[in-house]
N, C-alpha and C positions, 0 to 999 in steps of 0.2 A: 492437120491432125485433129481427134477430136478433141473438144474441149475437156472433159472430163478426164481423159487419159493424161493429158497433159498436166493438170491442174494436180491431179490426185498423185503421178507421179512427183512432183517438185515437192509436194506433200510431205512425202515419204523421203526424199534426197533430202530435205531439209531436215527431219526430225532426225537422219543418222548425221546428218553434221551438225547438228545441237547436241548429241549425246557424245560425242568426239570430244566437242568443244567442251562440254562437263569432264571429260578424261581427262585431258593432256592441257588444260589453261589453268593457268592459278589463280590463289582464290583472289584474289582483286579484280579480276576479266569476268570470271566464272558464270557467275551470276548474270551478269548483263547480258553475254553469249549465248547462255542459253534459254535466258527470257528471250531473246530475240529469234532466236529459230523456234522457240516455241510459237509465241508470235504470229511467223512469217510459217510454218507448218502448217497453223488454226486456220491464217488468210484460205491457202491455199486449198485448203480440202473444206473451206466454208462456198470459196468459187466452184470447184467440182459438183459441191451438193447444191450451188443456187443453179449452173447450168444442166445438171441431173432435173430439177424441179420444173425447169421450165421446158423441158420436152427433149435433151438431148441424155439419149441413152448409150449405154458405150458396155462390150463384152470383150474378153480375151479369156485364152486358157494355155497353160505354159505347160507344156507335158510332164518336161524333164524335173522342172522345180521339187516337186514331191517326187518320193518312191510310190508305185503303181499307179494313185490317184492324179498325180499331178496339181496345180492350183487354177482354179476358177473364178474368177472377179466378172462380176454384172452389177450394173450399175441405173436402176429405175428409178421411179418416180418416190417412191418408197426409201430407197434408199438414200436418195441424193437429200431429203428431208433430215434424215440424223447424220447425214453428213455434215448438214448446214450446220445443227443444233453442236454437233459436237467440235468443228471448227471455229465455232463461234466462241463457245467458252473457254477453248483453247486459246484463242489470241485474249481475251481478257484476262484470263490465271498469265498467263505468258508476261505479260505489261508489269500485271501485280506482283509477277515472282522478284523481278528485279530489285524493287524495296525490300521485299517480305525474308527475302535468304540474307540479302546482304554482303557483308562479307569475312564472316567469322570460321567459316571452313570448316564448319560443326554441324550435327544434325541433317536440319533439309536442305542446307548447302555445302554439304560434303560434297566427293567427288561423284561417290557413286549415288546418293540420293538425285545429285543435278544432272546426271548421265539418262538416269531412268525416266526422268519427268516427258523428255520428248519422245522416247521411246513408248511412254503408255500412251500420249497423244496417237501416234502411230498404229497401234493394237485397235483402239477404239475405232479409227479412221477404217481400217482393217474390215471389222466385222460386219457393218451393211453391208458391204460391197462383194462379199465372200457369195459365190455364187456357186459352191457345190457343198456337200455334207462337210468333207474332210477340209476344205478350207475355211470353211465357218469355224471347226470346232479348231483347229492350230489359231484362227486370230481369235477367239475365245480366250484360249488357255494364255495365247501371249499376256490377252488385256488382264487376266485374272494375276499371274503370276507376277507383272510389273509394276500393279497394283498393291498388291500385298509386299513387295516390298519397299514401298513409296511409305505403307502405312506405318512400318517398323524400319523409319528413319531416327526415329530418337527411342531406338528400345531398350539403350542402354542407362539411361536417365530415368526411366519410368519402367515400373511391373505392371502399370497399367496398360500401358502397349505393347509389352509380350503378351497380354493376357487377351487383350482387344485383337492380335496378329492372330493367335492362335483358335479366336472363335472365326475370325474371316477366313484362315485357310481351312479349316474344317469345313466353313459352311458353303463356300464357294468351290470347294473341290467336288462335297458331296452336290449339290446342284451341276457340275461340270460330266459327274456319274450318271445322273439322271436325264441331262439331255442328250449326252454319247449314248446312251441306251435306246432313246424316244426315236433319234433321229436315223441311230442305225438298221433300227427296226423300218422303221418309213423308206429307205437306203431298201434293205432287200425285201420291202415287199412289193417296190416299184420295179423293181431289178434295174436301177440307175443311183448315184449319188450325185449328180447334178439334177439343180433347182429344175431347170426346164424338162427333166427326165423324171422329177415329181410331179410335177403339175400336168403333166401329161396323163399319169397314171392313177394320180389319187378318184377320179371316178369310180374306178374300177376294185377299192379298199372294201372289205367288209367292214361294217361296222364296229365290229372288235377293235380291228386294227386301225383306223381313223381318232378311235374314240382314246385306244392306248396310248398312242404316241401323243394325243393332243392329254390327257391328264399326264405325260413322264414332262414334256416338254413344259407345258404350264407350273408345273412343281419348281423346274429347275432356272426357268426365266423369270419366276415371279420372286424367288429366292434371291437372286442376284438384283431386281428391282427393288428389295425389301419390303415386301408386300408380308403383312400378318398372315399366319402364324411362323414366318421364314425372316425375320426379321431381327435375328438379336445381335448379328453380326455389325448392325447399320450402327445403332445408335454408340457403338461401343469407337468401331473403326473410323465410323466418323468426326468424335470426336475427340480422340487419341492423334490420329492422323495430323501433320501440320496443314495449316488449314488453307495453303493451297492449292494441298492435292484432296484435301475436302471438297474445295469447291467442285473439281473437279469431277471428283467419284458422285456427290450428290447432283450438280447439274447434268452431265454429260453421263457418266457412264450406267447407272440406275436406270437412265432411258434406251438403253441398248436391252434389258430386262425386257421392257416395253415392247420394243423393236422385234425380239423372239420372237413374241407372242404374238403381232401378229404377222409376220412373216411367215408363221408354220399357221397360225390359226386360220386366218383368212385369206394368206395367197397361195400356201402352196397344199393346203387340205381343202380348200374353198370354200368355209363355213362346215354346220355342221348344226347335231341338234338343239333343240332349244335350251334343253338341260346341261350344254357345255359354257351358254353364255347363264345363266342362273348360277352355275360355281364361282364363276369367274366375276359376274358381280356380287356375289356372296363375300366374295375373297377379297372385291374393293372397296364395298361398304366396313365390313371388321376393321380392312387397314387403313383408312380412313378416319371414323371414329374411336380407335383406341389411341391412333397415331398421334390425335388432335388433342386427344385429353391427355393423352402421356407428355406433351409436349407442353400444354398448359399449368403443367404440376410438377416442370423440370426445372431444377435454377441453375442448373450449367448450360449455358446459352450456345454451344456448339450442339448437347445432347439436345435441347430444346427443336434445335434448326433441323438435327438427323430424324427426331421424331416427325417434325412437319413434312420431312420429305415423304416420308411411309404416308402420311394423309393425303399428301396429293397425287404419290401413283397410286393411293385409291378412288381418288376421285378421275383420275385416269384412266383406269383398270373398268370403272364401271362406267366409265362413254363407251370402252372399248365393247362391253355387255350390252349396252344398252342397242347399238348399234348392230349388233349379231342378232338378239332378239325383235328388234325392227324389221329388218330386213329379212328373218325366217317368216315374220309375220306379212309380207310384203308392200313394207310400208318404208320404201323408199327416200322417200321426204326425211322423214326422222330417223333412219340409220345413217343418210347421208349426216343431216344435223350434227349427232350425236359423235358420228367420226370426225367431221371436224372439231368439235369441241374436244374430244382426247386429244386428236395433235397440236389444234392450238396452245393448251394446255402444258404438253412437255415445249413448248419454245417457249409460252410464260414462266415455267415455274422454269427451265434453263435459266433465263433473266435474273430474275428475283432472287434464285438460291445463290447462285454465282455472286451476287451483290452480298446478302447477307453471309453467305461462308467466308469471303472478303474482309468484311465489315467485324465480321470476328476476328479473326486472323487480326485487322488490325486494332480491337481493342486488347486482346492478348499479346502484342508488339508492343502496347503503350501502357500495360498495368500489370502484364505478369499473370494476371487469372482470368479465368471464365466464367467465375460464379458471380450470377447476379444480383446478390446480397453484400458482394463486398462490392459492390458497383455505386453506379449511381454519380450526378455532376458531372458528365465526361461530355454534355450540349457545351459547356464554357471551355472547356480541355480541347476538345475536337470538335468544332461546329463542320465542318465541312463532310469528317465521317458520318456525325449526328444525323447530317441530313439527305447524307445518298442509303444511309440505313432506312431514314422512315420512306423513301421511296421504295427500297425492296419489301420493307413492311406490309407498306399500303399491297401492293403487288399480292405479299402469302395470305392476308386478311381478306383477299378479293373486294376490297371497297373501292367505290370511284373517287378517284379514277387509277385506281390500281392497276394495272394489264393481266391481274388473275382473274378480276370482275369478268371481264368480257368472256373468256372460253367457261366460266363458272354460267354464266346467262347461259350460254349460247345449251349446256348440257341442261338447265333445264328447261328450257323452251321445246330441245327435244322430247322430255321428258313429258311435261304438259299436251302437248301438243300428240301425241300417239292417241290413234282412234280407238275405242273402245272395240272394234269389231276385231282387232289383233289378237283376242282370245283371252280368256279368263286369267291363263299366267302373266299376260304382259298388262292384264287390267290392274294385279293386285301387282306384280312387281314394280311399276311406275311410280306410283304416289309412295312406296318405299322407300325407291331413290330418291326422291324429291324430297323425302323427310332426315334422309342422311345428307343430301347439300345442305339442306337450310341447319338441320345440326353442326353440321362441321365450320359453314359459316360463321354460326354464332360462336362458339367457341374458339378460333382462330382468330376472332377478332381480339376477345379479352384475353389470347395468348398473345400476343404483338403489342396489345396496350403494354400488358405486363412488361415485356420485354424492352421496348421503349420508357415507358415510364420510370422504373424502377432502375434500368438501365443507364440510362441516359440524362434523366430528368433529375429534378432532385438537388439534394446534399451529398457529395460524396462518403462512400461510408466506409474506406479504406483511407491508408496512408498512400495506395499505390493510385487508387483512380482520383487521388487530389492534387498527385502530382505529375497523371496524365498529361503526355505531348502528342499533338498531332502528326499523322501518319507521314512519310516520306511523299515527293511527290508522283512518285511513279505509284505506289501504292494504289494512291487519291486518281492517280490515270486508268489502274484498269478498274476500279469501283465504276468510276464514271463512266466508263463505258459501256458499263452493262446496264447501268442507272439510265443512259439515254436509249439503249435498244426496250426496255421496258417501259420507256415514256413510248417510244414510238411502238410499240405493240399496243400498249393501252389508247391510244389516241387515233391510231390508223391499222387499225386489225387487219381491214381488205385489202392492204401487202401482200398477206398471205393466201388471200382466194383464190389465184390462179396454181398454187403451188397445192394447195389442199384437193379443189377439183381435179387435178392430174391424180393425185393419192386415190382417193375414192375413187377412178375411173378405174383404175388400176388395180385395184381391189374388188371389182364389179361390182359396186354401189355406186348402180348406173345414174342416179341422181346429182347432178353438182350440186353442191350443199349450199357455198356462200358465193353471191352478187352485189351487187352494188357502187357508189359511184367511192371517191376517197372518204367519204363524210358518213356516207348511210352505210352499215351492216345490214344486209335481208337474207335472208333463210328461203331456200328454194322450196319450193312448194307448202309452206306454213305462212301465212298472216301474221308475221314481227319480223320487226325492226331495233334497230337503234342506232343511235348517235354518239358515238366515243366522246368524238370530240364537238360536241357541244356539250359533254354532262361536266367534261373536263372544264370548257368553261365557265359553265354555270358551277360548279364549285367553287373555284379560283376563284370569278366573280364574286360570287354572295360572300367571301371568306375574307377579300380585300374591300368590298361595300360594308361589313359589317364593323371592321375595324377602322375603316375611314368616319362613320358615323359617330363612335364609338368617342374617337378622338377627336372631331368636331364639335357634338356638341357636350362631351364631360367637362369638368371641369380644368385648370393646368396639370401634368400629375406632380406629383411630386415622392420622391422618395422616404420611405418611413417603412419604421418597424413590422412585422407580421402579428397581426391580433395573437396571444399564443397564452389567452387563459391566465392570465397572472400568472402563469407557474413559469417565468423565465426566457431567454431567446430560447431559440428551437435550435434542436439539435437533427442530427442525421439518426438518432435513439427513435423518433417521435415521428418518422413517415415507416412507411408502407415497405418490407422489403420483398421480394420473389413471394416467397414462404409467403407470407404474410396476405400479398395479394391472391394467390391461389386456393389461399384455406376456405372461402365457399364451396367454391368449384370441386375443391376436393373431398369435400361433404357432400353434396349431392350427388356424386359417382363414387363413391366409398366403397359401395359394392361391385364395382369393376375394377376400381383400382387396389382398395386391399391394402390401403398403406398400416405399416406398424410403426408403431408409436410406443414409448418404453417413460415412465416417470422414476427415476432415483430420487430418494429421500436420505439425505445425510443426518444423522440427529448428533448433538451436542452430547459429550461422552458425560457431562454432568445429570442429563436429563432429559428423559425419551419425548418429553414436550417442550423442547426448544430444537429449532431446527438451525442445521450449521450451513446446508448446500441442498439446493435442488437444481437436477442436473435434468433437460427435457432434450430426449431424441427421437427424430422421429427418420424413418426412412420409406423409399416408394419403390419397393423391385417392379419389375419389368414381371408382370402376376404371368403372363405366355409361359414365358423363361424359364419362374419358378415351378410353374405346374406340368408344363409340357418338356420342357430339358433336363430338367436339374436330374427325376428319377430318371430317365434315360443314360445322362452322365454318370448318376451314381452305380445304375446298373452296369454299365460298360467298364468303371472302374473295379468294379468286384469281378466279373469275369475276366479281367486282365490280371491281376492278382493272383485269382485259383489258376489261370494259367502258366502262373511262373513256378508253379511247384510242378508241372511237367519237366520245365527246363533242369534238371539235376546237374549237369554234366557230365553225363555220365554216355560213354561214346557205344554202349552197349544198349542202353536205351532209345537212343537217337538211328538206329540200324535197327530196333524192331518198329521204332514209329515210320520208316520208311517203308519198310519189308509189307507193316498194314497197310500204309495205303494202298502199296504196290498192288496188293490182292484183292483189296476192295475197286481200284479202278479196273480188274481185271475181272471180277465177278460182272460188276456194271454190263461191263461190255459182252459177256455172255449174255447176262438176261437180255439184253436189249436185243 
């Protein structure tokens, strides 16, 4: 039987007996059970997507399942890719849930929070593999709807996650409007709703209609990926959400966004004009860059992480650009490049987020908050979180030997590397994107110091992170695991070359992008290289050379005071907190970020020049949010208002407002 069918089914049999096993076990079992079919679901549909990648493809269609349409599952090179990605962070969260819930029978280890966990595994598993209109969009809606209730698992303890639930059902519904419209459109203008009965026809699309369906569908995938200006739902659900269904929604399902886009973009519309990839890196540059600074100037360190995820499906978003406008330009070499660097990309940042959503999760288990001012001291509390954290660190920083470094290279070697004869647009749009990595770079670096440092480093600056304990050991088990799939991403990238060449072949970017032996990365048809792992060990080396010197020939050390200016030991008053480190950064973007800032002045009731209190706030909205939502909000709340003075009660009113329309759909239908 095939491998895929196989694998993908036990998938799905397990995730409905992990959701069982969340119903009917009590809460001492609970937890374990259905970490473990979490688990053993992730294995399995991680095997489906490694034998999808390496060349076994697998179809079926069930008639009777649906009414009229019936369901469709195909299973490509394409898809078996977010199969891997999403099986993978599934058995990690799966490992972590078991510490992380516990066994208090409360929140995300209630009944029905731990029923649902393996169920949305199953949704996500779902949606590559959907291989017609109406089966894509029912595992869609699964993944959406057992998502949003994963997120409003403690919505009774907080108004902040009713408030967080109710921007992600809004925004994910409205996004779920916009791709049932794009795709039913593409549906009958192919006269098929199976993929193979797309692709067949989209030659034959006017441009209108090509051009429609890829701006409805781009709106509504890039929303659920949390790409800017579609974004306010992320930062809020994500860190509201308990944070192993965080992990999840930011590594795993965010890339199913991705996944849309380009499964309508590039296989089943088949590219398209130059002007469709110029939106689309328009759209990944913005969420990128504002991602990066929003997340640089966050001290709630789950906001922080949801922030960074938006900067890297922009830097996703625009391989995915860069790679449309290569290839319009027929420049082979560097679309292929460039598609590999977006996919490499979502199995990095899968890695690293998963680690860090983790990594919060379990300093929120050991201190109670999120905010990184009341932090700080938790390297002595928790060394072993401490340091599977600065490895997802190194990873979102993209530094070596981080595994974000490498697909960050690989986009802009693409980048550089495009011939100038590609045309005037891809001359001036290239060294743009080049200037928004090497932006984002920089700034994601001192986002991570920040959050390492002030985090972690230090004096503890609460009563709760002094009396920080380290994490459970299962916790510590699935950190580490996704700490070692990001050592080996970073160290052995060309894993992935045979799985990416299928992609791209696939995609007809007839070029294979990456070669080479376990050691060298090469770029097909571009002149570079490089070496993982030798840069990894030339760090490590110079980093344990320079400390072995160091301690060779100083002198004994010996323990003593810190220099601290005569004015007294040092306190946790006298370092750096979040705020404090970000107040450059947030000077010199002031005018995109917009932060206000308020001074109270208390005066002494004896005398308006002695002061009794000064009270300094300062705050940093979400500037999209406040300028692009808020009046929209406000206006939808005033039209819902004047509309309740329709509602009288009055059952004589309610018989002439049917009687109008009656007449007005009856006029229509003459003129027409």
């Amino acid at each position: 039987m095939n491998r895929v069918a196989v694998a993908l089914c036990a998938a799905l049999a397990l995730a409905g007996l992990g959701a069982s096993a969340g119903l009917v076990l009590p809460a001492r079992w609970r937890s374990a059970a259905v970490g473990a079919a979490t688990v053993a679901a992730g294995v399995a549909g991680a095997v489906a997507g490694a034998a999808a990648v390496s060349g076994t493809g697998w179809q079926v269609r069930v008639a009777g399942l649906l009414p009229l349409a019936g369901v469709t599952l195909a299973v490509d090179a394409l898809a078996g890719w977010f199969l891997l990605l999403v099986g993978g962070v599934a058995a990690v969260v799966g490992v972590y849930t078991v510490g992380y819930t516990g066994r208090t029978g409360r929140g995300p280890a209630a009944r029905g929070a731990l029923a649902l966990l393996p169920l949305f595994v199953a949704a996500m598993l779902l949606v590559p593999v959907a291989g017609s209109v109406s089966t894509f969009l029912l595992a869609w809606e699964l993944m959406a709807v057992t998502s949003l209730l994963l997120v409003l698992s403690e919505h009774r303890h907080s108004p902040a996650v009713r408030t967080a639930g109710l921007w992600y059902a809004a925004m994910t519904q409205a996004g779920f409007v916009v791709i049932l419209l794009g795709l039913a459109w593409l549906a009958a203008a192919v006269g098929g709703e199976s993929f193979a009965a797309v692709r067949a026809g989209a030659a034959e699309l006017s441009p209108l209609v090509s051009s429609g369906v890829f701006l409805l569908c781009m709106a509504g995938f890039a929303s659920k990926a949390g790409a800017v200006p579609l974004h306010p739902w992320l930062p809020r659900a994500h860190a509201e959400a308990p944070s192993h269904v965080s992990a999840l929604m930011s590594a795993a399902m965010v890339k199913l966004g991705v996944y849309g886009i380009v499964r309508v973009a590039f296989d089943l519309l088949g590219g398209g004009p130059r002007w469709w990839w110029l939106l689309l890196g328009a759209v990944g540059a913005v969420s990128a860059l504002y991602g990066i600074l929003q997340a640089a100037v966050a001290t709630d360190l789950k906001r922080l992480l949801a922030f960074s995820t938006s900067e890297n499906i922009g830097l996703i978003l625009l391989g995915l650009a860069a790679a449309g406008l290569l290839a319009a330009a027929g420049q082979l070499a560097g679309a292929g490049a460039a598609l590999a660097a977006a996919f490499l990309h979502t199995a990095n940042h899968a890695g690293f987020k998963a680690l860090l959503f983790c990594g919060a999760g379990s300093v929120l288990h050991a201190t109670g908050t999120r905010d990184l001012d009341q932090l700080g001291g938790l390297s002595r509390r928790m060394p072993v979180t401490t340091g599977l954290v600065t490895v997802g660190a190194l990873g979102a920083a993209a530094l070596p030997p981080g595994n974000g470094f490498v697909s960050e290279w690989l986009l802009l070697q693409a980048l550089l590397h495009q011939v100038p004869a590609g045309g005037t647009v891809l001359t001036i749009a290239a060294p743009v994107a080049v200037a928004v990595v090497a932006l984002t770079a920089g700034v994601g670096v001192a986002t991570f110091v920040k959050a390492l440092g002030t985090g972690f480093l230090a004096r503890p600056r609460s009563a709760a992170a002094a009396a920080a304990i380290e994490s459970p050991p299962t916790m510590l088990a699935g950190m580490g695991l996704a700490a070692a799939v990001c050592t080996g991403l970073a160290v052995v990238p060309t894993v992935a070359a045979p799985a990416l060449d299928r992609i791209a072949t696939g995609l007809r970017v007839e070029s294979a992008p990456l070669h080479g032996s376990g050691i060298d990365l090469r770029l097909a048809g571009i002149a570079s290289s490089i070496s993982p792992l030798w840069i990894a060990v030339g760090v490590v080396g110079i980093a344990v050379g320079f400390a072995a010197v160091a301690r060779a020939a100083g002198r004994p050390r010996r323990r003593a005071r810190a220099w601290d200016c005569g004015d007294g030991p040092l306190t946790a008053r006298m370092e750096y907190t979040a705020t404090s480190f970000a107040e450059p950064l947030q000077r010199v973007f002031e005018d995109v970020l917009a932060p206000e800032q308020d001074v109270d002045v208390t005066h002494s009731a004896e005398s308006a020049y002695l002061v009794r209190a000064v009270e300094y706030r300062r705050r940093l909205p979400d500037r999209v949010e406040s300028r692009l939502y808020r009046p929209v909000i406000v206006a939808a709340d005033a039209v819902g208002r004047a509309a309740c003075r329709l509602a009288t009660g009055s059952v004589h009113r309610y018989l002439a407002y049917m009687l109008t329309a009656l007449v007005a759909v009856l006029v229509a239908g003459v003129l027409r």
